[in-house]
TORTOR-436338 format. One record per residue: residue in three letters; x, y, z negated of N, C-alpha, C, O, CB in turn. Coordinates in steps of 0.2 Angstrom, whole numbers, plus 5000, padded with zeros to 4 digits. Each point is the difference from the previous one (the first is absolute). Glycine has a CB too. Example, Ala and Ser with C-alpha at 12.3 -4.5 7.8 and 13.67 -1.06 7.14 Angstrom:
BEGIN
ALA506649724961499650065000500450065000500549994997498649954997 SER500750115010500450064999499650054997500350064999500349915011 
***
This chain:
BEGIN
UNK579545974546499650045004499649955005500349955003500650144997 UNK498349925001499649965003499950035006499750055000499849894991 UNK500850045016500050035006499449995003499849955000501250035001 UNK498750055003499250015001499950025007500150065003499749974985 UNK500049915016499750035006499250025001499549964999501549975004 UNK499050114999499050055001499949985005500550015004499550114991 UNK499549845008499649995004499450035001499649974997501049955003 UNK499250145005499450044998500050075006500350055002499749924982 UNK499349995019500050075006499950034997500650014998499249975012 UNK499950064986499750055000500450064995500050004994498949935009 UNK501450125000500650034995499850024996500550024996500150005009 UNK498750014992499650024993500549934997500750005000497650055004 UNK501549914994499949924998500849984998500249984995498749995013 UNK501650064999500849984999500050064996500249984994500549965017 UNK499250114988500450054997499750014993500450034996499850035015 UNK499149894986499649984992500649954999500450024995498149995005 UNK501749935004500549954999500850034999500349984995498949945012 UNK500950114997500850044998500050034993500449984996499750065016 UNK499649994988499950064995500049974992500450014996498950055014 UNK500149884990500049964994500449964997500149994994499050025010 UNK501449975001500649965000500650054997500249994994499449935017 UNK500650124992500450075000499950014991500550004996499350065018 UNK499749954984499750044995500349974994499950034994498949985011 UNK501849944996500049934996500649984999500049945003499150035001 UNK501650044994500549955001500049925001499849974996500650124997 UNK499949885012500049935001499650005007500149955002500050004984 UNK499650075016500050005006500350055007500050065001499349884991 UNK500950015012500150025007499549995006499749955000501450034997 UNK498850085008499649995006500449995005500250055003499050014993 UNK501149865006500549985006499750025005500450025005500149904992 UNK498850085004499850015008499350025000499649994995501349925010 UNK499050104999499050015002499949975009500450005004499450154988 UNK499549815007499949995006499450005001499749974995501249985006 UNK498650085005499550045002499749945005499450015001501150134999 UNK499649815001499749925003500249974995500350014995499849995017 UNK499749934992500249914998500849995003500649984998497949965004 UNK501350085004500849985004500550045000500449995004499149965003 UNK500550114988500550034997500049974994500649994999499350125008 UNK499849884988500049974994500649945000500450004996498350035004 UNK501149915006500349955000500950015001500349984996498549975009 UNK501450095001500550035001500350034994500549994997499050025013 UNK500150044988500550034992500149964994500350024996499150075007 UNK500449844996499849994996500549935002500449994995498450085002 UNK501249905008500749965004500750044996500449984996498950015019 UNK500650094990500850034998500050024995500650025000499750015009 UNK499449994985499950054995500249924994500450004996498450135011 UNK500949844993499849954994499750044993500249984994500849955011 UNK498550114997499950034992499949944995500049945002499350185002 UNK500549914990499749964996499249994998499749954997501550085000 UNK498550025005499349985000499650045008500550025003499449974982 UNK499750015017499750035004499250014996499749954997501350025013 UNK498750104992499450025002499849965006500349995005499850114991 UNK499349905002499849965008499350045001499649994995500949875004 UNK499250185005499650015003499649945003500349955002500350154999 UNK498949905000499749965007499749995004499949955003500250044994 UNK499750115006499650005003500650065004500050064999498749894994 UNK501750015012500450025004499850005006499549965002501350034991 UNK499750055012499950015008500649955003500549994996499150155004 UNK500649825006500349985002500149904997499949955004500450214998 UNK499749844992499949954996499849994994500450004995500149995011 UNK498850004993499849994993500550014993500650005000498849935008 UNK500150084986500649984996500049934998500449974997499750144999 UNK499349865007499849924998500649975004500449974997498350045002 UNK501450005007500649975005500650024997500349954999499150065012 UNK501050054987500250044999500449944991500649994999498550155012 UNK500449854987500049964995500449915001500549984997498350115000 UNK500849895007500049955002500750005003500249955002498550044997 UNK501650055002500449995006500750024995500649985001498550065012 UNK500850004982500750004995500049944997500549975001499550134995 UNK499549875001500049964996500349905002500149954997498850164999 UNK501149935012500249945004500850015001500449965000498350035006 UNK501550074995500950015000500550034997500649995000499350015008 UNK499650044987500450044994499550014995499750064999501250005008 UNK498949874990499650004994500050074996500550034999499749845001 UNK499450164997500150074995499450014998499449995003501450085003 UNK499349944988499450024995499650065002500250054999500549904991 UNK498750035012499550085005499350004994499649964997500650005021 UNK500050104982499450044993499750035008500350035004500650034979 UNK498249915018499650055003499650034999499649994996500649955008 UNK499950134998499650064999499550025004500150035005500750004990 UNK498649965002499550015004499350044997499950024994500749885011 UNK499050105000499450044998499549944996500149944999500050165012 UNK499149954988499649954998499649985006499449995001500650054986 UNK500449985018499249995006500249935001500549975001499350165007 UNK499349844993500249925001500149965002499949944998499950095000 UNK500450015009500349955007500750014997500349945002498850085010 UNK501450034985500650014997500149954995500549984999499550145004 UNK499649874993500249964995500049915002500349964997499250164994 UNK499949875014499849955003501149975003500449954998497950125006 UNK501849975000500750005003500550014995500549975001499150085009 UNK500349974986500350004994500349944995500649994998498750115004 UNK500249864996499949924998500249965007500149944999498950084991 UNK501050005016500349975004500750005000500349955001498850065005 UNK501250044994500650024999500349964992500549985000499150145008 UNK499949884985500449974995500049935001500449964996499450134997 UNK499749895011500149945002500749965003500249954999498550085001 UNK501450005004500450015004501050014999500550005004498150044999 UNK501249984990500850014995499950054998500049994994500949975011 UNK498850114995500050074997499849984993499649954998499950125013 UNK501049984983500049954992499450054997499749974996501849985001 UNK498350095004499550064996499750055004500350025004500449984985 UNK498750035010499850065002499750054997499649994995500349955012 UNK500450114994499850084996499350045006500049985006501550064988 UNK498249995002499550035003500450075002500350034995498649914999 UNK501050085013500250095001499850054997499549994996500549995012 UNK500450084991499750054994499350025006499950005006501550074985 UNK498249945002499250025003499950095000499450025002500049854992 UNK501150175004499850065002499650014994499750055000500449945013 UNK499749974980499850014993500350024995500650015002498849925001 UNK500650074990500150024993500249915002500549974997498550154995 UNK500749855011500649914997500850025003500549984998498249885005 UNK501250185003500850015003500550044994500650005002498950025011 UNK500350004980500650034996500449934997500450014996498850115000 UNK500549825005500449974999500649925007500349955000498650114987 UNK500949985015499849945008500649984999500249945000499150125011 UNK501350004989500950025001500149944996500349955002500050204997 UNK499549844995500449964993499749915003500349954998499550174988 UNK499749885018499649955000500349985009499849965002499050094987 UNK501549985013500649985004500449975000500049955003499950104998 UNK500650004993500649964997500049974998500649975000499850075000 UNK499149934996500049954996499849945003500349954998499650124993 UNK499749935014499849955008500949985000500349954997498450125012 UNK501649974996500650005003500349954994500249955001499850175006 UNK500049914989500649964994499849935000500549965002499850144989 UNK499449895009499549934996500249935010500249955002498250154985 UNK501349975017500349965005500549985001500149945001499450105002 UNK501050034997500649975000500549934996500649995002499250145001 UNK499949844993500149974997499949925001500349954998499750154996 UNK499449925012499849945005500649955004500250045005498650034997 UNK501549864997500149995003499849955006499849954998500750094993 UNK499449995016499549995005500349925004500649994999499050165001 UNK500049815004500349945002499650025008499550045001500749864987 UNK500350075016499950015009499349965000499949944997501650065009 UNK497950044998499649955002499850005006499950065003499749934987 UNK500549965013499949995009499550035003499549994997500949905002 UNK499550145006499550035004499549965002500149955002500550125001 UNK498749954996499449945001500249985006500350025005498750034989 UNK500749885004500149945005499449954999499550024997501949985003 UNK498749945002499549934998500249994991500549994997499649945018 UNK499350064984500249994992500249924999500049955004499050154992 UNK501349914998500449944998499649945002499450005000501250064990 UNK499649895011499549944999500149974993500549994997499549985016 UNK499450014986499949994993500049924998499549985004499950144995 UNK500849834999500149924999499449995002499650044996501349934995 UNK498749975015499849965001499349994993499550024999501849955009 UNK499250004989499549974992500650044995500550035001498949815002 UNK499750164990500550024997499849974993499550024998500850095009 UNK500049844990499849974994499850064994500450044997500449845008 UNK498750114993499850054995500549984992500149954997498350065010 UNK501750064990500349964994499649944994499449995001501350135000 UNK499649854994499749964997499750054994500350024995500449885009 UNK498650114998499750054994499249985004499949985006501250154990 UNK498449904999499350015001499950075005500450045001499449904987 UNK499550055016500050045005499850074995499649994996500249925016 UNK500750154990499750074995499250025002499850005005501650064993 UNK498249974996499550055002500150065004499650025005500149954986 UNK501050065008500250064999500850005002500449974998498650064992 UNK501250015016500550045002500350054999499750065002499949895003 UNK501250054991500050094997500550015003500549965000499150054990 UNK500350065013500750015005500150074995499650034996500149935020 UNK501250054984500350084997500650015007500349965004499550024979 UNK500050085015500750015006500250085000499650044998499949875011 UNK501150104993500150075001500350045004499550035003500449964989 UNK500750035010500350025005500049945005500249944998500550164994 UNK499249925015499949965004499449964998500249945000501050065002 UNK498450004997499549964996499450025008499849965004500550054977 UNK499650055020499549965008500149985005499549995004500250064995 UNK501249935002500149955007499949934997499849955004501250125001 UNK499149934989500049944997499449964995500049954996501250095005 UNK498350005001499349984997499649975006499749955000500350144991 UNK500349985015499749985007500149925003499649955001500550185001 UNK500849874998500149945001499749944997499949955003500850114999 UNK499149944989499849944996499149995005499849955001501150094983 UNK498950035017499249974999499849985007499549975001500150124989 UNK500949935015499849965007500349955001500149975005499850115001 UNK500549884989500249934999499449954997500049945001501250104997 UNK498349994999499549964997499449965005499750035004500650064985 UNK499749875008499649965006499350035001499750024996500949885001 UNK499150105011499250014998499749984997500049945001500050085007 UNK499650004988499549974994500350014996499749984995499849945009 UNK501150114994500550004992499050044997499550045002502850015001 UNK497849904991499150054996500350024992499650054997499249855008 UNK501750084993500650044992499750075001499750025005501849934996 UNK498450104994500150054999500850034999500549974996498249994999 UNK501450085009500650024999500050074997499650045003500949885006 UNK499950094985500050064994500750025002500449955001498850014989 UNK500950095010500650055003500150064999499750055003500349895003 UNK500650054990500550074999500450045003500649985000499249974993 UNK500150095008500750045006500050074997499550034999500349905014 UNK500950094986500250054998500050085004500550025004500249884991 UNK498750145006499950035002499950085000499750024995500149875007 UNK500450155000499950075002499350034995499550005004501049985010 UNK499250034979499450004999499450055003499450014998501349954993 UNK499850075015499550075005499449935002500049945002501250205007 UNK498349924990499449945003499949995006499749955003499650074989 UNK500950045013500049975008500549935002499849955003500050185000 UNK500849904995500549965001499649924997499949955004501250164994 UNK498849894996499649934997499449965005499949955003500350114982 UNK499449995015499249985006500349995005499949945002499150144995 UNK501649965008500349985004500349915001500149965005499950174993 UNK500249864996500549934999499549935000500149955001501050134991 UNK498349955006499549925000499950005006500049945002499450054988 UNK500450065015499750015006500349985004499749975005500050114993 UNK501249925002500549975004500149945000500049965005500450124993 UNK499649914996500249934998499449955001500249945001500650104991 UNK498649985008499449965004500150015006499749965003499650054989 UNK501050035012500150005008500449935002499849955003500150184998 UNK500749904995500349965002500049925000500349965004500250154994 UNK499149874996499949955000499449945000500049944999500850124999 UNK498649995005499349985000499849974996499849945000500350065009 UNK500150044985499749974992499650064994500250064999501249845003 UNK498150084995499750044997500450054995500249964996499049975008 UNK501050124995500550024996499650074997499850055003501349895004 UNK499050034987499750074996500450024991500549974999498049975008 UNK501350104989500450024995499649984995499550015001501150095004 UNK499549864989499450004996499550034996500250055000500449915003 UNK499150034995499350055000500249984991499850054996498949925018 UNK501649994982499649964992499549975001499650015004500750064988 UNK499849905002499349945000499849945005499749964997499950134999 UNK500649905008499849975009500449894995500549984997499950205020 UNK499149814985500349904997500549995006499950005006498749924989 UNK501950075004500849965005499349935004500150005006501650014982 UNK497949965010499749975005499450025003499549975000501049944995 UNK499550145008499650055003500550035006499850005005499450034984 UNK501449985009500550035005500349945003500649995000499750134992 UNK499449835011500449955003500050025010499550015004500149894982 UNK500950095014500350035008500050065000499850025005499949915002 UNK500650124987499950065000500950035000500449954999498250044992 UNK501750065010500450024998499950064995499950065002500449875008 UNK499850064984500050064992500450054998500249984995499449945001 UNK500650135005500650014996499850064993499550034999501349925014 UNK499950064984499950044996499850085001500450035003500149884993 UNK499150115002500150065004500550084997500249994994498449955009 UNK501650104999500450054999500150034994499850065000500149955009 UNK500449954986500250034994499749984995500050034995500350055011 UNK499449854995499649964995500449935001500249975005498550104994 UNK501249914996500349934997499249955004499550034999501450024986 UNK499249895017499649965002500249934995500649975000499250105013 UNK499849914984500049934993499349975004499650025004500950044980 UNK499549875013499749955000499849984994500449974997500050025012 UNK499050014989499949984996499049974998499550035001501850044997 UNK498849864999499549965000499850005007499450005001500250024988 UNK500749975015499749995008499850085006499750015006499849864988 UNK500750145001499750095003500550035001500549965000498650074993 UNK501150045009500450035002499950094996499550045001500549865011 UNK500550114985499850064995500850055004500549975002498749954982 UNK500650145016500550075000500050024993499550004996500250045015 UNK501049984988500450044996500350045001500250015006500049934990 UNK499850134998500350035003500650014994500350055000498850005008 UNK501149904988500549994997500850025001500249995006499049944992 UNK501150104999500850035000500249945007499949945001500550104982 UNK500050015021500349955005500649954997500350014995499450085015 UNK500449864995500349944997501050005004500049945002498449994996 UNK501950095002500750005004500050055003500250005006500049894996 UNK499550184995499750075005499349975003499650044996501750015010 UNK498449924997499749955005499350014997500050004994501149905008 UNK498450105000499250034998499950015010500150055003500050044981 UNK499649845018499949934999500549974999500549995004498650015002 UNK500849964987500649944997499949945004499549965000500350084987 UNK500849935017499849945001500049944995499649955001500950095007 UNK500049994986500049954995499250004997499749955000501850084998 UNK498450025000499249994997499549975004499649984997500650104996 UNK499749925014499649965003500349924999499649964997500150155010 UNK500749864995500449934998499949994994499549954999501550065007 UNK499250024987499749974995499550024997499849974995501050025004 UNK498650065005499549984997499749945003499549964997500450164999 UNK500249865010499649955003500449934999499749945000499850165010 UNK501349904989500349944994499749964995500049945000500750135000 UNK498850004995499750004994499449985002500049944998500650144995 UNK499049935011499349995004499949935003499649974999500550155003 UNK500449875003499949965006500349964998499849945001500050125008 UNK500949934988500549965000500249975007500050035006499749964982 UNK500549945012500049975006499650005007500249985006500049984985 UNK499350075008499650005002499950065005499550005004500349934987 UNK500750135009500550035003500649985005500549964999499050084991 UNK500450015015500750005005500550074998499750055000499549895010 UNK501450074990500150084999500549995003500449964998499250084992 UNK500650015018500350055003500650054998499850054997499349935007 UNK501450024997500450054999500450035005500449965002499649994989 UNK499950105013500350035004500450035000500250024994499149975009 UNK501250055004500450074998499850074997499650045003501049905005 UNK499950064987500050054996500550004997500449954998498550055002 UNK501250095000500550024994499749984994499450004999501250095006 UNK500049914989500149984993499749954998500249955003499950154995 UNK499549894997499849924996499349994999499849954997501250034996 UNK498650075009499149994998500049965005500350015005499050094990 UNK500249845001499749925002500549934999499849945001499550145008 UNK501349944989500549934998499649984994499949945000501450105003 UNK498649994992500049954994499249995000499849954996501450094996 UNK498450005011499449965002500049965005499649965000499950124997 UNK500849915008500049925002500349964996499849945001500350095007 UNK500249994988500249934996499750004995500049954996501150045005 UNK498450064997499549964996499549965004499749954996500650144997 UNK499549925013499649965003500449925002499749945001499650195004 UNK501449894996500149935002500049954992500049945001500750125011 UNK499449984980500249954996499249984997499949974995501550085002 UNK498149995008499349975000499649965004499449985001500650114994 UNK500649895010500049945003499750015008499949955004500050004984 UNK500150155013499949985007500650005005500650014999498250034998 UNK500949965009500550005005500350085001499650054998499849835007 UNK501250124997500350085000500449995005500449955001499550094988 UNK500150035015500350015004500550045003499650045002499749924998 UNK501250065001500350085000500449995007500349955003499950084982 UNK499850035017500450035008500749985001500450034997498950085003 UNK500949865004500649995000500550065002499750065002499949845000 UNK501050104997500450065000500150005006500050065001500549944989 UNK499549985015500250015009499350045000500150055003500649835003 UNK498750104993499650045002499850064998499750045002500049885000 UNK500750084990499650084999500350045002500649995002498949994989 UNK500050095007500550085003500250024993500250055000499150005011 UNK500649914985500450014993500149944997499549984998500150135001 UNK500949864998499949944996500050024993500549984997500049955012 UNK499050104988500150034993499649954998500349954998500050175003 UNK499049894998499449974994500149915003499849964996499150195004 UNK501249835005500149945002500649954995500149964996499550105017 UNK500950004990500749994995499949954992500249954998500250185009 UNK499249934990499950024993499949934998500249974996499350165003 UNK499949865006499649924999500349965001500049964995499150065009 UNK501249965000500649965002500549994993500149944998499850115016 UNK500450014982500450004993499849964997500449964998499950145001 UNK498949905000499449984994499849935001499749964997499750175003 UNK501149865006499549935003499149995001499649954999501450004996 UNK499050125008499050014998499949955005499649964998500150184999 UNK500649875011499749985005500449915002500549985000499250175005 UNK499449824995500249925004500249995002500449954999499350035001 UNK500050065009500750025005499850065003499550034999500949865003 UNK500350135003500450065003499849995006500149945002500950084990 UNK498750025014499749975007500150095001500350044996498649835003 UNK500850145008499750045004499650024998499649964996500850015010 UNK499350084995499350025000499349945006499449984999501450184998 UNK499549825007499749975003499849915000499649975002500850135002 UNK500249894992500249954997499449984992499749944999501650095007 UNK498850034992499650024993499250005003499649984996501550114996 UNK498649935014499449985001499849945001499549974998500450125005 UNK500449885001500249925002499949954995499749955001501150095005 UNK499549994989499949964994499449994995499749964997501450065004 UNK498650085000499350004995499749985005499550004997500450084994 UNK500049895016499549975002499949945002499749975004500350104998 UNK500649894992500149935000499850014992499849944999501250025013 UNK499050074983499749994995499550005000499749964996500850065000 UNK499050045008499450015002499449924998499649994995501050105016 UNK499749874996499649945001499450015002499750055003500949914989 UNK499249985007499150015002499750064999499550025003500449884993 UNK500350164998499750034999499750075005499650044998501049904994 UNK499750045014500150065005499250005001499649964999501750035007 UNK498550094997499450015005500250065003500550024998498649924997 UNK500650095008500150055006499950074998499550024997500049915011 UNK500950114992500050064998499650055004500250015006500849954989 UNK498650075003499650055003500450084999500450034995498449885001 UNK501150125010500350064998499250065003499449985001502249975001 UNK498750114997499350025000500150025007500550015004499250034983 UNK499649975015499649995008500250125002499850035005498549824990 
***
């Protein structure tokens, strides 16, 4: 039985959440709470096993509200929200933040005949999250002084994959990077394929880190995109190949359409060495054995340590395989591509 706390002013919204749950053997509804600071409280004495999270509460946010479990009674938070884009904005603050997945609210359409199933199956997958306490913002880590870059050639090309937990921990990687970092960084992140939700997430993630962030177009040369942040876009495969950058829409790879693994090995096969490749948190194993193909092609590789992630899964895998060089922080892991960098750096332009 997966115990479920609802967090949701609006009782339209608790009573689509009850209901869908109910509809279902294996779940229970321990509690409901109509704020953040009822949230925290229930969620203290209750101990469910996942919670809804709202975010656009009265009294305390669900961003705080988030932040503030995750800090005394870590729990796996499935957030449910709209597509409006100050909601979804707060929303990626919140997954940043520990929250492991987000569902879109039912819309009152022909998509709501399926919302119920697309619930439970959230819930389950959550529930299976084992979540780690993360401290309430403070001064960020200090990061070593110097940092001797590894013994390799400086790469063209930077490839990040990541998944659950993959926007606290991108954000972290790309404000560690030095000013002037000029790499092209290509990046995969396991996401929601609704297109608000997706337009939403480049938008964010360039706020947050005053870096150009866009989805790829095909065709565009990897040395054209330098101080760019790339990623793949929603529900297509991103490869590299002859120096260019091609979409697929090929059978997904570990479920996974964008494949971490197929971006790593096509740019393996492509760049070799000449390549950096990222592994962040995420559930299951897409992008282990494409890092180890990049590393038995001689570039440098990197994967999330387990204290840091919000999941130690796709890191883990890499780790089995011996894909990754070494095991760092996310802040650590920028530290370092900006000590492979080298000379190569220049100033990154964002747009005016």
């Amino acid at each position: 039985m997966i115990r479920v706390l609802i967090v949701e002013d609006s009782a339209t919204v608790r009573q689509c959440l009850r209901d869908a749950l109910r509809q279902c053997d294996g779940f229970e509804v321990v509690g409901e709470a109509t704020d953040g600071a009822q949230a925290v409280e229930l969620c203290r004495r209750l101990r469910p096993d996942v919670i809804t999270m709202d975010v656009m509460l009265p009294v305390m946010t669900g961003l705080a509200a988030t932040e503030q479990i995750m800090a005394i009674a870590p729990t796996p938070i499935l957030v449910v929200c709209s597509a409006d884009r100050r909601e979804m904005f707060t929303t990626y603050d919140a997954l940043a933040a520990g929250a492991v997945d987000v569902l879109e609210k039912p819309r009152g359409d022909a998509g709501d005949d399926t919302w119920g199933q697309r619930l439970r199956t959230a819930v389950r997958v959550v529930s299976r999250i084992r979540v780690v306490t993360k401290r309430l913002a403070g001064p960020p880590a200090a990061l070593p002084a110097t940092v001797a870059p590894p013994a390799a050639a400086a790469p063209r090309a930077v490839l990040i994959g990541a998944s659950t937990g993959g926007p606290g921990a991108i954000v972290r990687l790309l404000r560690a990077l030095p000013a002037g970092f000029a790499l092209p960084v290509l990046y995969v992140q396991h996401l929601s394929a609704n297109e608000s939700f997706a337009q939403a997430f480049t938008d964010w993630l360039a706020q947050q880190v005053g870096l150009v962030v866009a989805y790829a177009r095909g065709g565009e040369a990897i040395s054209a995109l330098a101080g760019r942040v790339t990623m793949a876009p929603p529900n297509l495969h991103l490869l590299v190949r002859d120096g260019h950058l091609h979409l697929s829409a090929a059978p997904p790879r570990h479920s996974c359409r964008p494949s971490v693994d197929m971006l790593f090995e096509s740019a393996a096969a492509d760049l070799g060495r000449a390549a950096a490749g990222c592994l962040l948190t995420g559930m299951g194993r897409d992008g282990a054995g494409g890092l180890l193909a990049l590393r038995r092609a001689g570039a440098p590789t990197f994967a999330q340590d387990a204290g840091s992630c919000v999941v130690y899964g796709m890191p883990k895998e890499a780790a089995a395989l011996g894909a990754a060089a070494e095991t760092l922080p996310p802040e650590q892991i920028g530290a370092r591509l900006g000590a492979l960098a080298g000379e190569g750096r220049m100033a990154w332009r964002t747009p005016s």
